[in-house]
DSSP file (Angstrom, degrees, kcal/mol; ACC not computed):
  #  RESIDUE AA STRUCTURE BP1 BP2  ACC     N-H-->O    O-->H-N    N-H-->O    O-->H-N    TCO  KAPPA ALPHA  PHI   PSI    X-CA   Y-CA   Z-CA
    1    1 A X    >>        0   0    0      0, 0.0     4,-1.0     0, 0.0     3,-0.9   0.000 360.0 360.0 360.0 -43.0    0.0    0.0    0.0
    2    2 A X  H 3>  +     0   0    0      1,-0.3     4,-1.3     2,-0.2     0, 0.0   0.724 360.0  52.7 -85.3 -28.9    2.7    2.8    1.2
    3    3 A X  H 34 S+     0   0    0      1,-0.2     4,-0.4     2,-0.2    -1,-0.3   0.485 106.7  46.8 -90.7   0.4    4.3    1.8   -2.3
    4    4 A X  H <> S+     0   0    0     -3,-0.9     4,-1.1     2,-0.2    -2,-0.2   0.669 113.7  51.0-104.0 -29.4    1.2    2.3   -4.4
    5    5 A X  H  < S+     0   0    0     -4,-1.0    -2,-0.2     2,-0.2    -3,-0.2   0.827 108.4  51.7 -88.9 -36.4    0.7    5.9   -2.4
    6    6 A X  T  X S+     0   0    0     -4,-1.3     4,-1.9    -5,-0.3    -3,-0.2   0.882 109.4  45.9 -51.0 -60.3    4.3    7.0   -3.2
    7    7 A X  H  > S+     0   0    0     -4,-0.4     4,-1.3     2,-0.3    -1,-0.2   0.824 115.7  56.1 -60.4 -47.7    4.0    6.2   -7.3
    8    8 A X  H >X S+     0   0    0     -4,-1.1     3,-2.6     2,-0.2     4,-0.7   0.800 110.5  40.6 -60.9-105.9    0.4    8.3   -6.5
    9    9 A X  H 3> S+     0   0    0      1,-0.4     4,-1.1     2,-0.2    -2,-0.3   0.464 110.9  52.3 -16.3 -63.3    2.3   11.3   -5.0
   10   10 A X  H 3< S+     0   0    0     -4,-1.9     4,-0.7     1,-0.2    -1,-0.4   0.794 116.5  47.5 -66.7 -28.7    5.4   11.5   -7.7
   11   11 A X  H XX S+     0   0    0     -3,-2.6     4,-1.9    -4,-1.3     3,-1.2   0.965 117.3  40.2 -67.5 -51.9    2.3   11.5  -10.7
   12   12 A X  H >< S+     0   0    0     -4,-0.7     3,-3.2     1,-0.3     2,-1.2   0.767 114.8  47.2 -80.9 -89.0    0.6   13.7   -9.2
   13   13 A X  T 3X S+     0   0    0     -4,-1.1     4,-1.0     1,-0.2    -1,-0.3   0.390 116.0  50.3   5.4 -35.8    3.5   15.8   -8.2
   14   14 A X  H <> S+     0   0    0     -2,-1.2     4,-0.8    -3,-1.2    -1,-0.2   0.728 107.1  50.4 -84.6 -31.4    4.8   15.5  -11.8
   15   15 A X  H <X S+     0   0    0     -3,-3.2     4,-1.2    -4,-1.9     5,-0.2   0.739 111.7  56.4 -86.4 -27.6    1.3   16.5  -13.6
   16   16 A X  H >> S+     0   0    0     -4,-0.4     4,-3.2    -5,-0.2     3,-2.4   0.951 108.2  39.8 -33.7 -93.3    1.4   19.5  -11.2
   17   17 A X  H 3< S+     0   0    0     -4,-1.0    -2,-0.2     1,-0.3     4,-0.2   0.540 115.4  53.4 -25.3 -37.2    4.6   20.7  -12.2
   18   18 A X  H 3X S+     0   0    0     -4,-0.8     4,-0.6     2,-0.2    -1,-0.3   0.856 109.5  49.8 -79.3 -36.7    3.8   19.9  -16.1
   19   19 A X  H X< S+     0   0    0     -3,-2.4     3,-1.6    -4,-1.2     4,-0.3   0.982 111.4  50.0 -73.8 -52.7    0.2   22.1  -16.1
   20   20 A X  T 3< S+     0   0    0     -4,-3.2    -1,-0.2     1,-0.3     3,-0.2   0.673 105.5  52.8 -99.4   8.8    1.9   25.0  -14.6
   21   21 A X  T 34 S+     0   0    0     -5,-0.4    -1,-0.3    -4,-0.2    -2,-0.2   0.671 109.3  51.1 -81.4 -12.6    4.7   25.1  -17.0
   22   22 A X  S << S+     0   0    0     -3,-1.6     2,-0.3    -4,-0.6    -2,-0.2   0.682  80.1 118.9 -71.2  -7.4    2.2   25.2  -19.9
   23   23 A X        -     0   0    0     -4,-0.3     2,-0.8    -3,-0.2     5,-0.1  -0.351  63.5-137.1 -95.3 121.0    0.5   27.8  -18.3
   24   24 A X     >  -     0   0    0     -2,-0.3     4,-2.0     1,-0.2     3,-0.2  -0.433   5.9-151.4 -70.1  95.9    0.6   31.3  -20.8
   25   25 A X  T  4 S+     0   0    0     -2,-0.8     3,-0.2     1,-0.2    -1,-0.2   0.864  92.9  55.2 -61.7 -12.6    1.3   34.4  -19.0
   26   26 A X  T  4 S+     0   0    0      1,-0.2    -1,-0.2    11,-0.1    -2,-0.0   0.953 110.6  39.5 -70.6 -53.1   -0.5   36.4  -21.2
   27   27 A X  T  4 S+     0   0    0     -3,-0.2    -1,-0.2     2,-0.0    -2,-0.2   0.314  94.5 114.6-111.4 -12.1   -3.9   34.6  -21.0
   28   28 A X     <  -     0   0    0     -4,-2.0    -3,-0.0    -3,-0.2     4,-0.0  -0.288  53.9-158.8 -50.8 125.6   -3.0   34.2  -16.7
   29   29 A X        +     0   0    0     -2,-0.1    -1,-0.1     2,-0.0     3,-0.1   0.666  52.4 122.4-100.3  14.7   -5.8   36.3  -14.8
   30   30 A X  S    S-     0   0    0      1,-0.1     2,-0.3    -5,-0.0     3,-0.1  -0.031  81.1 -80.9 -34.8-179.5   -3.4   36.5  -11.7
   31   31 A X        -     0   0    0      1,-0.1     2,-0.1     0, 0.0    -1,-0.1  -0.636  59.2-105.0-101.1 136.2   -2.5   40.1  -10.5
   32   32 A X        -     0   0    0     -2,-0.3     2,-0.3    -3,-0.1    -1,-0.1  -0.244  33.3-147.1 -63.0 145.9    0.3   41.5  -12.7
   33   33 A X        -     0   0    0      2,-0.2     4,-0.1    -2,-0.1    -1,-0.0  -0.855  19.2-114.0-102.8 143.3    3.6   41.7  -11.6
   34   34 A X  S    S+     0   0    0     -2,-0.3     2,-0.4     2,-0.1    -1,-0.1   0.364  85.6  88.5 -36.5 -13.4    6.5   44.0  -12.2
   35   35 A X  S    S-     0   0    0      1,-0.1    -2,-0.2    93,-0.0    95,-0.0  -0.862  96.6 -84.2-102.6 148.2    8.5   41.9  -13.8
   36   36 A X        -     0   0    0     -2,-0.4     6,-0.2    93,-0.2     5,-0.1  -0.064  29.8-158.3 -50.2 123.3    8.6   41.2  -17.5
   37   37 A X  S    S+     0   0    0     -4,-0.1     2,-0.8     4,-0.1   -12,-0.2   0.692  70.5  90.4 -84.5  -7.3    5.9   38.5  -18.1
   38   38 A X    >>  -     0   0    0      1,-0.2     3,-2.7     2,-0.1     4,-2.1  -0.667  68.9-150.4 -94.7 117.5    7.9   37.4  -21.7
   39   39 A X  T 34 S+     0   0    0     -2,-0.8     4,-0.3     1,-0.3    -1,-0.2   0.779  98.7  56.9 -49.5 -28.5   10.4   34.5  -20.8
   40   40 A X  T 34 S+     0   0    0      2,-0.2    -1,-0.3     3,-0.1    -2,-0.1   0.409 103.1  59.4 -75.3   4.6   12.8   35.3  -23.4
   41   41 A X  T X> S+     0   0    0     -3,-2.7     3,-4.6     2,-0.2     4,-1.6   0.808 111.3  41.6-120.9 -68.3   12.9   39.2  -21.6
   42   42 A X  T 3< S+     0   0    0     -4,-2.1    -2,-0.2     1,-0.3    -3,-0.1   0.295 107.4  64.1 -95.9  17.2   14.0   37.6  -18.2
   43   43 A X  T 34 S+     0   0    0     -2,-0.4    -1,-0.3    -4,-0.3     3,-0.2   0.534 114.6  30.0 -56.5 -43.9   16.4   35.3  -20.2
   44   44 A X  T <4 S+     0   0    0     -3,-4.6     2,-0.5     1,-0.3    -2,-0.2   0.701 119.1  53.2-118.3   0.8   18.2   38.2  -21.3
   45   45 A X  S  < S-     0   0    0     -4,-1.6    -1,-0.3    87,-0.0    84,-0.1  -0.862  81.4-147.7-139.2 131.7   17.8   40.8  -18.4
   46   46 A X        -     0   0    0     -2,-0.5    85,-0.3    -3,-0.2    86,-0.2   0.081  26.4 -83.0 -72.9 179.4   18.8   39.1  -15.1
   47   47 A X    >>  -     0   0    0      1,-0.1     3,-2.3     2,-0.1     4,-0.6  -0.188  50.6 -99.9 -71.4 175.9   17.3   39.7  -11.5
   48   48 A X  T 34 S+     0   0    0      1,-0.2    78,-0.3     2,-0.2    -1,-0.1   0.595 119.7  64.0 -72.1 -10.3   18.8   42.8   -9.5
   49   49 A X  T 34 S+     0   0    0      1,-0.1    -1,-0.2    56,-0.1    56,-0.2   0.001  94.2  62.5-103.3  28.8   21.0   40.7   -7.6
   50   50 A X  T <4 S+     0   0    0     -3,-2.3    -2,-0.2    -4,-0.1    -1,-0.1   0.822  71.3 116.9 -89.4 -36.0   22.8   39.7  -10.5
   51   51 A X     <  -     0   0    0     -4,-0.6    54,-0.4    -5,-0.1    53,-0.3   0.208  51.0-155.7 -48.6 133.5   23.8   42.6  -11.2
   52   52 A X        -     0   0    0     52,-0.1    -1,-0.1    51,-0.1    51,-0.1  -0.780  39.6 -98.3-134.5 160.2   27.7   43.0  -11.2
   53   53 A X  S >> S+     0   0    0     -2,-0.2     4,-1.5     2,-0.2     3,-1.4   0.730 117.5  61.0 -44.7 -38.8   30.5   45.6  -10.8
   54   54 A X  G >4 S+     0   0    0      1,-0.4     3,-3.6     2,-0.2     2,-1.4   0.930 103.1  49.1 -56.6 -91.6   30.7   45.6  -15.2
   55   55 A X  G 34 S+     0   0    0      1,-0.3    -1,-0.4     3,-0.0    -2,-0.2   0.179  99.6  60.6 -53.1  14.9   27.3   46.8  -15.6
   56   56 A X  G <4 S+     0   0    0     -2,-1.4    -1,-0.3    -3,-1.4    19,-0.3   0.581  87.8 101.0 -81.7 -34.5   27.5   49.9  -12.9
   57   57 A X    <<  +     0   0    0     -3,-3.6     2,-0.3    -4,-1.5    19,-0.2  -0.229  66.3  52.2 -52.5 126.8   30.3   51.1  -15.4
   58   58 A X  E    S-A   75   0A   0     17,-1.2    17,-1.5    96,-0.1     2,-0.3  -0.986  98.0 -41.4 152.0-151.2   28.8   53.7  -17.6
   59   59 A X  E     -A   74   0A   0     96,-0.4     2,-0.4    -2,-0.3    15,-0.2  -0.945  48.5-173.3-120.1 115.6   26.7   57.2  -17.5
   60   60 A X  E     -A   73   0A   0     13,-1.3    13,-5.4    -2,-0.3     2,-0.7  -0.821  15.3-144.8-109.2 131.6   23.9   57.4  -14.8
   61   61 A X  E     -AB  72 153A   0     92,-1.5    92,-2.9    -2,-0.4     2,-0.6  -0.851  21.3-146.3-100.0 133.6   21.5   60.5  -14.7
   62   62 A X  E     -AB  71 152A   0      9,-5.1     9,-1.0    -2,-0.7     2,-0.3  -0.843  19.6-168.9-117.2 118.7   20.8   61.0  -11.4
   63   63 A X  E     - B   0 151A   0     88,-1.5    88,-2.5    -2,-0.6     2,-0.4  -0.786  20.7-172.8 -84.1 126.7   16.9   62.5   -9.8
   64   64 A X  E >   - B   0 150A   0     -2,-0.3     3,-1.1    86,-0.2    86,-0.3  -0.853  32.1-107.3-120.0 127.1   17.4   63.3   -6.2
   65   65 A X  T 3  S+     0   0    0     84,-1.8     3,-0.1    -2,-0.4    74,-0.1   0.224 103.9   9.7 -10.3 120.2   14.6   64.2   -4.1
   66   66 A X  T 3  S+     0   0    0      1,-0.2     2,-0.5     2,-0.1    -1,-0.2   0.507  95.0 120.2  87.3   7.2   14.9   68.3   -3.3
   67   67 A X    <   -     0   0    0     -3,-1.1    -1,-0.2     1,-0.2    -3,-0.2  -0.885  50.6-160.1-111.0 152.8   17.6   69.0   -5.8
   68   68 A X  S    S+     0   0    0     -2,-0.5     2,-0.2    -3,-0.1    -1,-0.2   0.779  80.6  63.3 -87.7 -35.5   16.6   71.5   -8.5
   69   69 A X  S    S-     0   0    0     -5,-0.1    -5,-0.2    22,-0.1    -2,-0.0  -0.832  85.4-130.3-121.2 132.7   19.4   70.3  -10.8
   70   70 A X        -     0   0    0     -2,-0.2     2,-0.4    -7,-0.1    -7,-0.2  -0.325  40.6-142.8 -74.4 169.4   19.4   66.2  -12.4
   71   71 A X  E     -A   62   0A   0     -9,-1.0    -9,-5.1    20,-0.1     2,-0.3  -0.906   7.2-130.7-129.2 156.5   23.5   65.0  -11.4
   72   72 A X  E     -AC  61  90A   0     18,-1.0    18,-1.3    -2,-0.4     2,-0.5  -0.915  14.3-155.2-118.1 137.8   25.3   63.2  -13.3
   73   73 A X  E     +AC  60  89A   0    -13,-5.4   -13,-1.3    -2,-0.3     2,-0.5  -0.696   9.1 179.7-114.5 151.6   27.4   59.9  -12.8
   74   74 A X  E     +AC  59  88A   0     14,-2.2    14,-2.0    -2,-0.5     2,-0.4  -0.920  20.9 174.0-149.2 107.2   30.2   58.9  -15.0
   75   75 A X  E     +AC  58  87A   0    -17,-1.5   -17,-1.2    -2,-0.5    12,-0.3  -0.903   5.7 166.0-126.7 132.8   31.8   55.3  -13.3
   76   76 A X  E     - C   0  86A   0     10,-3.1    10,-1.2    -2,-0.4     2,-0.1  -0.632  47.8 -53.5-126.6-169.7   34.2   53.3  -14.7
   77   77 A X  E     - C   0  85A   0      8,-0.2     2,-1.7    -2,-0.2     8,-0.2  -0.437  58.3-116.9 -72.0 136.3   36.7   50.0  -13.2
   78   78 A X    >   -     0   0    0      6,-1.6     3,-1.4     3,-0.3     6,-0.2  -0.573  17.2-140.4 -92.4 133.1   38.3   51.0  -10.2
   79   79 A X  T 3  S+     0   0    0     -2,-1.7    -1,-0.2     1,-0.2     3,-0.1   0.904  98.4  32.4 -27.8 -54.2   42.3   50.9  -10.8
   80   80 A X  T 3  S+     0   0    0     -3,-0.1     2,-0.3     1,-0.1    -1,-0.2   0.412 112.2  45.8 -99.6   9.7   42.8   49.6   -7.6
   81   81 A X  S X  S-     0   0    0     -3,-1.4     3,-0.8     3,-0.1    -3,-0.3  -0.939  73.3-132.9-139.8 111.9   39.9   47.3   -6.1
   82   82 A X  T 3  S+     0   0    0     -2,-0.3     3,-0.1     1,-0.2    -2,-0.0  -0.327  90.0  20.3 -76.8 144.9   38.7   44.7   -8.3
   83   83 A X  T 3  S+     0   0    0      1,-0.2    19,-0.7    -2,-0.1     2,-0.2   0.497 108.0  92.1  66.4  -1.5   34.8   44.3   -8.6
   84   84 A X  E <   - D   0 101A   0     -3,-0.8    -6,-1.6    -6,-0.2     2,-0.2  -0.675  67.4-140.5 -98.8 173.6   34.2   48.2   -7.1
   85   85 A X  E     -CD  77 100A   0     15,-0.7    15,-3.5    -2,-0.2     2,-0.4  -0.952  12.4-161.1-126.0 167.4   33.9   51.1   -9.4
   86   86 A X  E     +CD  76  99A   0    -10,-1.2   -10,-3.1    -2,-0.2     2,-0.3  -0.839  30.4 119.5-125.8 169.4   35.2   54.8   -9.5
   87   87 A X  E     -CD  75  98A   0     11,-1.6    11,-1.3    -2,-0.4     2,-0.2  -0.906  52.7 -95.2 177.0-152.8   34.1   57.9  -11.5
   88   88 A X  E     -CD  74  97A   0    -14,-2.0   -14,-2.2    -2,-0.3     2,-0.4  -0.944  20.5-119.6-151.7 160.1   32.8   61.1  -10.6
   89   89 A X  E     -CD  73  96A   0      7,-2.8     7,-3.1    -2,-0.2   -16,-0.2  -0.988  20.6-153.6-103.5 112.7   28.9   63.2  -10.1
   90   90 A X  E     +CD  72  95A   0    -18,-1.3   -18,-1.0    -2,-0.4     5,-0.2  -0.518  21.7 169.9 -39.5 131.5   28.5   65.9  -12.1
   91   91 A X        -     0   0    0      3,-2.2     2,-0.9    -2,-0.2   -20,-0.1  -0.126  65.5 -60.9-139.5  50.4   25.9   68.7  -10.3
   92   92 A X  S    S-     0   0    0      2,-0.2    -2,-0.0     1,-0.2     3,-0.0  -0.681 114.3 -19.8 116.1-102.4   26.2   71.8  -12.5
   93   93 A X  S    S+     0   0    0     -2,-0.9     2,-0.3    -3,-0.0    -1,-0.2   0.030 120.0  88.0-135.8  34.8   29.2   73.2  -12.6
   94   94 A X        -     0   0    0      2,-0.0    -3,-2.2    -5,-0.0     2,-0.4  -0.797  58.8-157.0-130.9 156.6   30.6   71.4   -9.3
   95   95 A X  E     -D   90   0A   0     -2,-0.3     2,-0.3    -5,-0.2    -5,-0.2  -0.950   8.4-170.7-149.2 117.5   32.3   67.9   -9.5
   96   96 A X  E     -D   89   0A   0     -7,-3.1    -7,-2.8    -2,-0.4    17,-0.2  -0.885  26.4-117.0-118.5 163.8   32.8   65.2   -6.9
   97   97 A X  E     -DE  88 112A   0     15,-2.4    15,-3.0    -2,-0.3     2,-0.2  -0.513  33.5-174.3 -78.2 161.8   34.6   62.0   -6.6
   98   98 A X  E     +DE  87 111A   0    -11,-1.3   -11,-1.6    13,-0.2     2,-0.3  -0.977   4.6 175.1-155.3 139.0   32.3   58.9   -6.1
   99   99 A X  E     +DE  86 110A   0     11,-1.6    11,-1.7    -2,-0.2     2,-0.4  -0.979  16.0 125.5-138.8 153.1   33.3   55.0   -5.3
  100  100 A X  E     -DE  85 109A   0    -15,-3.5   -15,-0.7    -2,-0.3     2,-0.3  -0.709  32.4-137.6-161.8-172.9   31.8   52.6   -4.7
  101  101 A X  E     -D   84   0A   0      7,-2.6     7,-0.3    -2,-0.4     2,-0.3  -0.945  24.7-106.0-171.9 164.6   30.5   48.5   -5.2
  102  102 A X        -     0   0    0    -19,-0.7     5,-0.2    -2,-0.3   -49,-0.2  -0.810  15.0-165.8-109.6 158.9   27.8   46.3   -5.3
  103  103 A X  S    S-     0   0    0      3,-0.5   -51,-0.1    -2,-0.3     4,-0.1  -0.694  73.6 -42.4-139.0  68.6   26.5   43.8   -3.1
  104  104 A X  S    S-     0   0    0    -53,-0.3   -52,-0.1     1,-0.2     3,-0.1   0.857 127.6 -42.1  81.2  25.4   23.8   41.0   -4.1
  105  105 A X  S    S+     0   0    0    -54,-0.4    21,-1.5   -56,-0.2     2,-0.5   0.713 116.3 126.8  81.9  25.2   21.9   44.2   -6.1
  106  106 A X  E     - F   0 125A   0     19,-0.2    -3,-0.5   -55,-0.1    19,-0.2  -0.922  51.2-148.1-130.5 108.7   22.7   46.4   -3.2
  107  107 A X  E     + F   0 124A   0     17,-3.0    17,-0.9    -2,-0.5     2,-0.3  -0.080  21.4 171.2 -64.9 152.7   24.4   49.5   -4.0
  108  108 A X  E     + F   0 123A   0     -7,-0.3    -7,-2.6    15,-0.2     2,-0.4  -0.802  11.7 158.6-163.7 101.5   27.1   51.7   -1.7
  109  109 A X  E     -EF 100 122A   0     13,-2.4    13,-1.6    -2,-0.3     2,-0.3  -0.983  21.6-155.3-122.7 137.2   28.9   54.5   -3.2
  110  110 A X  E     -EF  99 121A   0    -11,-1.7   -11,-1.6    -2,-0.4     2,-0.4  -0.879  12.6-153.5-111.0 157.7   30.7   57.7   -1.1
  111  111 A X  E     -EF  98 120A   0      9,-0.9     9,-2.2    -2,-0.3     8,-1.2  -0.996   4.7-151.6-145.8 148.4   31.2   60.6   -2.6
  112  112 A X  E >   -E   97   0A   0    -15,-3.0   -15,-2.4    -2,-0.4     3,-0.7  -0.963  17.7-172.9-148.2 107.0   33.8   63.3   -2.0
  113  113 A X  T 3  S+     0   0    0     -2,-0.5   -18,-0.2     1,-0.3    -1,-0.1   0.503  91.3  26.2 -46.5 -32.1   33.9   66.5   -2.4
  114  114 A X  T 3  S-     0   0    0      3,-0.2     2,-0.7   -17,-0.1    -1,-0.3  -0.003  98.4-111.0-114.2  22.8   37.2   67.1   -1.6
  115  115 A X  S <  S+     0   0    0     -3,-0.7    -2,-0.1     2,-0.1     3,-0.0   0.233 111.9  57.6  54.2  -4.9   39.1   64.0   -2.4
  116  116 A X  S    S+     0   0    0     -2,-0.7    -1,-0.1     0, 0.0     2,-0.0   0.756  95.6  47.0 -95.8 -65.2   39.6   63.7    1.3
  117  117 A X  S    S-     0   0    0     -3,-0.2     2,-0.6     1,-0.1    -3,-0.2  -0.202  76.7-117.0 -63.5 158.6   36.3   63.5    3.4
  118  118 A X        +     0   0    0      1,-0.1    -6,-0.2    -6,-0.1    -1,-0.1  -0.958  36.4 171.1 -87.4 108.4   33.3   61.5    2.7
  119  119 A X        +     0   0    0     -8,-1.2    23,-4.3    -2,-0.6    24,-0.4   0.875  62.9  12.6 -95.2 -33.6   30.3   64.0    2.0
  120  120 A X  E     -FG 111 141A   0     -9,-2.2    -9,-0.9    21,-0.3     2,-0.3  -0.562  49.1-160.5 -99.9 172.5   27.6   61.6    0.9
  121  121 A X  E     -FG 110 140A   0     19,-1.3    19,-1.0   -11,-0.2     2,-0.5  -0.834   7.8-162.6-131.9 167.7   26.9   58.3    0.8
  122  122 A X  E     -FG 109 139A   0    -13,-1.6   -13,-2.4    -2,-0.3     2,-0.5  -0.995  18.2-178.6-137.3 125.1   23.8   56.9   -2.1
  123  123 A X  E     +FG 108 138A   0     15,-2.8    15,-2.6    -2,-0.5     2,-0.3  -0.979  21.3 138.7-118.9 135.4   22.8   53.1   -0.6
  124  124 A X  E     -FG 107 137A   0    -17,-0.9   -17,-3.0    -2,-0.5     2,-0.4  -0.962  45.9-121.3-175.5-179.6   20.0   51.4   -3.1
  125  125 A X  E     -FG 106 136A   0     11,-3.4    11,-0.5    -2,-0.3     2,-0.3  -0.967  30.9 -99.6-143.2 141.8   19.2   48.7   -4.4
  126  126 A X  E     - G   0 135A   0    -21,-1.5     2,-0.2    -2,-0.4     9,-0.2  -0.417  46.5-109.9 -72.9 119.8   18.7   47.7   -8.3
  127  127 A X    >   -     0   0    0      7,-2.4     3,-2.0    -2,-0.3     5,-0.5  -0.462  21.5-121.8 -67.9 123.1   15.3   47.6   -9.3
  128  128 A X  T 3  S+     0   0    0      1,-0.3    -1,-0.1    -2,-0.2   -81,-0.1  -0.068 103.0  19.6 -65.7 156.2   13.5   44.2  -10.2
  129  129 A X  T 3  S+     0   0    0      1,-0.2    -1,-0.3   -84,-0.1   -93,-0.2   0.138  98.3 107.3  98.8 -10.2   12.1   44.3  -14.0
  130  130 A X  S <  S-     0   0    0     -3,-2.0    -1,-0.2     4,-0.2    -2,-0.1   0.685  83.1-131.9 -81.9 -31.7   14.7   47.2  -14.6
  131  131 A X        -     0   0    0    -85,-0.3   -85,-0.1    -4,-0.2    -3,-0.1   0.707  69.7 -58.1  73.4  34.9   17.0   45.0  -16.7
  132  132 A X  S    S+     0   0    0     -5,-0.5    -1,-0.1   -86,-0.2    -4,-0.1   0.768 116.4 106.9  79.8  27.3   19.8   46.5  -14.5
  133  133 A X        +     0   0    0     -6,-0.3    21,-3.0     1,-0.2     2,-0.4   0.275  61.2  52.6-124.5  -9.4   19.3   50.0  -15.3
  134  134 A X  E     - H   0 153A   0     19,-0.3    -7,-2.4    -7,-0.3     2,-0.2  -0.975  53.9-167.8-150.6 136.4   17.8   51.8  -12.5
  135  135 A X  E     -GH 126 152A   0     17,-1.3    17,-1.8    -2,-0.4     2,-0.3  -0.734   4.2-161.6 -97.0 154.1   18.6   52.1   -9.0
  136  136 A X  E     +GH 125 151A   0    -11,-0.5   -11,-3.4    -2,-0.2    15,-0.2  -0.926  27.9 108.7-141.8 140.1   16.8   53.5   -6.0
  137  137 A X  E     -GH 124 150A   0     13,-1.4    13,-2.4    -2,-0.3     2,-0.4  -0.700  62.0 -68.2-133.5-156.6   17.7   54.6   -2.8
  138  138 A X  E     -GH 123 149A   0    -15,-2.6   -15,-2.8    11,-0.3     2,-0.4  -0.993  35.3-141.9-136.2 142.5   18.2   57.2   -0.4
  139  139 A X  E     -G  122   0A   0      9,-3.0     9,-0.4    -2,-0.4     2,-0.4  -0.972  22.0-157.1-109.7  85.6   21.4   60.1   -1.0
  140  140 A X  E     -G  121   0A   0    -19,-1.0   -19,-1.3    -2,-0.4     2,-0.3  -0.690   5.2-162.7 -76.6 121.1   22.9   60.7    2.8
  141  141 A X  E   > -GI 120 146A   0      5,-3.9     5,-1.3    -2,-0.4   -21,-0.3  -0.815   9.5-158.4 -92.7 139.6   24.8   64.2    3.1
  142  142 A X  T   5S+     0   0    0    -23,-4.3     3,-0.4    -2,-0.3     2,-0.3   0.917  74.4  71.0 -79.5 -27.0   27.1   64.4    6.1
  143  143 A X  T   5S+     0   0    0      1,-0.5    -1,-0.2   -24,-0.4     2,-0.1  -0.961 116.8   7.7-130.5 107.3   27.1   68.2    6.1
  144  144 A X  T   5S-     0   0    0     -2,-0.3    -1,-0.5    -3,-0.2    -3,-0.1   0.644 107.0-112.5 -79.2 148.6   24.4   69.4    7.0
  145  145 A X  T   5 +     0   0    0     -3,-0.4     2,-0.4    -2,-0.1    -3,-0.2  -0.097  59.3 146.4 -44.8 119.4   22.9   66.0    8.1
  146  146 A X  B   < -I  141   0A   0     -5,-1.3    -5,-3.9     2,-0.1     2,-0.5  -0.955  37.2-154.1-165.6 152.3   20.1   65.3    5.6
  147  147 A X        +     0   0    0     -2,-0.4     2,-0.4    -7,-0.2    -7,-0.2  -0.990  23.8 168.4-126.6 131.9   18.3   61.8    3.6
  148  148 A X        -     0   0    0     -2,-0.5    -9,-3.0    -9,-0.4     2,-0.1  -0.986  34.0-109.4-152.8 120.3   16.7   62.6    0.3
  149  149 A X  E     - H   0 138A   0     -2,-0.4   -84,-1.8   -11,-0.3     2,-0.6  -0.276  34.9-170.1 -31.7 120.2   15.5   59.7   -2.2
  150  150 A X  E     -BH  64 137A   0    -13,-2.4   -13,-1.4   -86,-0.3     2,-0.3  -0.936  18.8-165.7-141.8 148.9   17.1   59.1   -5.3
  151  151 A X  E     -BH  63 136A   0    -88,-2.5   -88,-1.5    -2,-0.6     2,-0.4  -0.933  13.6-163.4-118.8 147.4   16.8   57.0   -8.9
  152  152 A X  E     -BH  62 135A   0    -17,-1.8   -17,-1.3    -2,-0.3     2,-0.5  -1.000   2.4-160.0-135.3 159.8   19.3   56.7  -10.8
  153  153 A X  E     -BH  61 134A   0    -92,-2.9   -92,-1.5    -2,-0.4   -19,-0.3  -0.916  17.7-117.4-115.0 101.7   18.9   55.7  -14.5
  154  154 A X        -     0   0    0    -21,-3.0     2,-0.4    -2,-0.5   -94,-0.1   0.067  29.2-141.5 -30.5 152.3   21.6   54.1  -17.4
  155  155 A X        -     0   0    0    -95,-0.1   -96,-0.4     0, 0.0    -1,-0.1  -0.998  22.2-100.7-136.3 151.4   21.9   56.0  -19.6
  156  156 A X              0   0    0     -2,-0.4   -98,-0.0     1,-0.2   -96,-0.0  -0.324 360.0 360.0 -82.6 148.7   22.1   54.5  -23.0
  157  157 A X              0   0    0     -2,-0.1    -1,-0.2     0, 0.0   -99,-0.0   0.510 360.0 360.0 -57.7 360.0   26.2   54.4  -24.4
């Protein structure tokens, strides 16, 4: 008997698993998701904790909450740390340094105004569905103490 319900369990178990891969996300009346429902789209952009040191490298317009003016980020390899990157933020006509890495999709860069101090820090984390292209966080200033929201966006090469 116990060997007749085990052979029951793995069919059924198996005829689960086979209906809900057949199953069309387009024609699914679940609640929509945020992530790209076409398999061949999440074939070729991976989740936000894929996301690697390569792909920060580039030019990021950056929105932060309360700033009048968009910045801009321009990050390349850093010489001297494997898997971080270095660049600089554009704001106008002012320019800081900014360095930084990722962590499982979780972003850390400091940025320095003076090549000494730390003046900022931007922590976020890379947005599901984004194809690796937009970040969000919060943009900490040390002087005067202050947390403001931020996206940043790829911008295309």
């Amino acid at each position: 008997m116990r060997k007749y319900l085990t052979i029951i369990l793995i069919a059924t178990s198996a005829f689960s698993t086979s209906a809900s891969a057949d199953i069309d996300p387009k024609n699914s009346i679940s609640a929509p998701s945020a992530a790209p429902a076409s398999t061949a789209a999440n074939a070729t952009c991976p989740a936000g904790h894929e996301i690697e040191h390569r792909q920060l490298q580039g030019i990021w317009q950056a929105d932060i909450e309360g700033q009048p003016t968009r910045a801009r980020l321009h990050l390349g390899p850093h010489p001297e740390l494997a898997h971080s990157v270095r660049g600089s933020v554009q704001r106008g006509h002012s320019t800081a340094q900014v360095a930084g890495d990722l962590d499982a999709g979780e972003l850390t860069l400091e940025e320095s105004d003076d090549g000494q101090r730390i003046s900022a820090t931007w922590l976020g984390t890379v947005v599901e569905g984004s194809c690796n292209r937009e970040i969000r966080g919060a943009w900490l200033r040390a002087e005067p103490e202050s947390s403001s929201p931020f996206v940043l966006r790829k911008q295309t090469p």
